[in-house]
N, C-alpha and C positions, 0 to 999 in steps of 0.2 A: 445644461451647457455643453456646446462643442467647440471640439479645435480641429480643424483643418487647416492642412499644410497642403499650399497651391506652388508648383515651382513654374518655372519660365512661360510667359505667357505672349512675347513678343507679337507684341501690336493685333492680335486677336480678340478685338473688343466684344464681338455678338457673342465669341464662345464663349468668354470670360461670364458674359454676363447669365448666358444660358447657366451656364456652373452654378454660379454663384445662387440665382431668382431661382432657379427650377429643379435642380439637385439638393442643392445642397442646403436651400431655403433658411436661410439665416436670420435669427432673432440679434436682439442687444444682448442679450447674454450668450452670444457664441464668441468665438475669437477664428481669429483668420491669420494666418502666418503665408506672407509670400514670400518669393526665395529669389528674385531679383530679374532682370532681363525682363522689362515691363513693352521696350522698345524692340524696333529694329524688324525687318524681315516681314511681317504680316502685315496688312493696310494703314490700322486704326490705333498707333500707337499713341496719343494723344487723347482720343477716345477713354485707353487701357485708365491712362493714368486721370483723367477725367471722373472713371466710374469708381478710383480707388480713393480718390481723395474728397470724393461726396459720400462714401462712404465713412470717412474716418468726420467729417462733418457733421454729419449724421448723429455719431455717437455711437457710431460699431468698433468693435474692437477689433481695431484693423492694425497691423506688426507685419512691417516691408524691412524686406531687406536689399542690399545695394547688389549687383551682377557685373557683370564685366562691360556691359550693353551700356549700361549708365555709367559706368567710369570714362567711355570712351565719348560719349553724350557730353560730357562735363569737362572733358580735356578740350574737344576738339571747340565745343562754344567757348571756352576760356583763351584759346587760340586765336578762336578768331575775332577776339575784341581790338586785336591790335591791327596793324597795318602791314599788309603783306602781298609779296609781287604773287608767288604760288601757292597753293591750298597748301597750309601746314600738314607734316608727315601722318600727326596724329589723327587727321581730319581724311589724307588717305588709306589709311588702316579699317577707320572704323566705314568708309565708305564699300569696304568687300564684306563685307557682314550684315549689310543691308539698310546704312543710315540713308539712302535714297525714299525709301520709304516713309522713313521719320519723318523726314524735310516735308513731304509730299503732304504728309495727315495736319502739319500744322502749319499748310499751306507757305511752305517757303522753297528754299533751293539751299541752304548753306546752314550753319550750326547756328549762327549769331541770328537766325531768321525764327529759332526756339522761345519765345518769352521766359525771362528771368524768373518767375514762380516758379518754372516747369524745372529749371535748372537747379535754385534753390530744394526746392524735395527733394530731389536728387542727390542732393548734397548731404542733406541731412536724412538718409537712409542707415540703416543700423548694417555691420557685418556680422552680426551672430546674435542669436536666441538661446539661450538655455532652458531646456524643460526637465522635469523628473529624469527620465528616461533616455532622453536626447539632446543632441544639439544641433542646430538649423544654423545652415551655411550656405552660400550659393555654390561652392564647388567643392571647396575640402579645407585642409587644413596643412598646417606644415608640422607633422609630426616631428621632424629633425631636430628639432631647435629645445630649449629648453621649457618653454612656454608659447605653447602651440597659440597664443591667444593675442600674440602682440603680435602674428603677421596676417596684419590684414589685406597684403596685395595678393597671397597665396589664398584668404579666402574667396575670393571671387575669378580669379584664374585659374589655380592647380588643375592638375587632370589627371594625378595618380598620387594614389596617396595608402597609405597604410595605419589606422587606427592605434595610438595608442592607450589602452584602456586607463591607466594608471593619470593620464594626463588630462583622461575626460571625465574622471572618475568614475568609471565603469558604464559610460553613456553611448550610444549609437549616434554615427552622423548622420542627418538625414539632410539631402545637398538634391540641387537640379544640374545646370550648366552643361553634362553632357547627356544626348537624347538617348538613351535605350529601349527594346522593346518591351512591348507591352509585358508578354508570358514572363519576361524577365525581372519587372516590379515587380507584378504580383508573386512569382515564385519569393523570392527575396522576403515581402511583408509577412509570406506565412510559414517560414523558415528561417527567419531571423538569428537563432541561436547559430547560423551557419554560416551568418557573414556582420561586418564591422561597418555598415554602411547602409542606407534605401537608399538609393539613388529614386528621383520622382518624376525624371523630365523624358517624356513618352514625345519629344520633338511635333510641339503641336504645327509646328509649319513646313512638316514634311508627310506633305499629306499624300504622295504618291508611293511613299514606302511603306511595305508591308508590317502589319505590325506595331504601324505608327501615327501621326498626327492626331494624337487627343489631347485635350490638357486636364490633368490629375489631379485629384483632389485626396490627401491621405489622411482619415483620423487618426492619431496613433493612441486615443482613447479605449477604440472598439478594433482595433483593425482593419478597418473597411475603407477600400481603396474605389476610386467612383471615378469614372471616364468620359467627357463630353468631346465628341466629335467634334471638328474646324467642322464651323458654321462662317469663317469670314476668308478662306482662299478657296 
């Protein structure tokens, strides 16, 4: 049995699936943890969530989690069920971060042109995993507070954060949401003892930066961390 931890995959459906069929070649007894931001930005978001949900059909164990991608997915379709002279706020927010895209893979122009399945999973996507060793978030945590575990809008937005071990009972985060480089996960996965955090998300739809555009696969069983190049921008 394996476990791999896949973070942001934003509408990269060929890569995703290269990952998945050719890498990383997955039976029923593996398990698969993603860490959220399934849309947005790359072609085939539709596609993404198409190949993740024939999966969990299937009878793979398959464990999503929700991202900031999907909250703004599920605001701005919630939005726009009502009746309105200009695009609701939240519907122009999430439009600079690449919901033209969206629209585009499940052939519409607007939120409310999404089908309600797509919305409902959505919905019912988890904000946190707990493993022996770790916990799986799409961005971090809000250490501040007294129970880092009831804020779940810090888990899919934060962007700095500082670990406290006593609150995760001496567990590492392991979180996507912001892209870093490649040298930079893998240093991190093999040096661990030297930082409170993997970060996993190699910015698979920043394929002209150096150092970047793959989408990551991390066992945190063996330590091996596994790289598939964008095969869809």
């Amino acid at each position: 049995m394996n476990r791999w931890i896949i973070p942001d995959i934003h509408g990269c459906a060929t890569t995703l699936k290269s990952l998945v069929k050719s890498f990383l070649k997955i039976t029923k007894e593996d398990h698969l943890y993603f860490l959220g931001d399934y849309i947005d930005r790359g072609p085939n978001s539709k596609e993404v969530i198409d190949f993740i949900m024939d999966l969990q059909e299937q009878g793979y164990h398959v464990h999503c989690l929700k991202g900031n991608h999907e909250d703004y997915c599920i605001k701005a379709w919630e939005a726009d069920q009502k009746p309105h002279l200009f695009k609701p706020e939240i519907q122009r927010a999430w439009e600079k971060v690449g919901a033209a895209e969206t629209f585009k893979s499940f052939g519409g122009k607007r939120p409310r042109d999404i089908p309600e399945k797509y919305i409902e999973w959505m919905r019912n996507l988890d904000y946190y995993f707990e493993l022996e060793k770790y916990i799986l978030v799409h961005a971090g945590m809000n250490f501040k507070i007294d129970n880092p575990f009831e804020d779940t809008h810090s888990m899919i937005w934060v962007r700095n954060f500082k670990v406290d071990f006593q609150k995760t009972e001496g567990r590492r985060i392991i979180h996507g949401h912001i892209p870093v480089d490649y040298s930079f996960i893998d240093h991190v996965i093999h040096h661990q003892n030297n930082y409170d955090f993997i970060a996993l998300d190699n910015g698979v739809f920043c394929i002209n930066q150096t150092d970047m555009g793959n989408l990551m696969a991390y066992n945190p069983d063996t330590n091996t961390l596994m790289a598939q190049t964008n095969l869809d921008m």
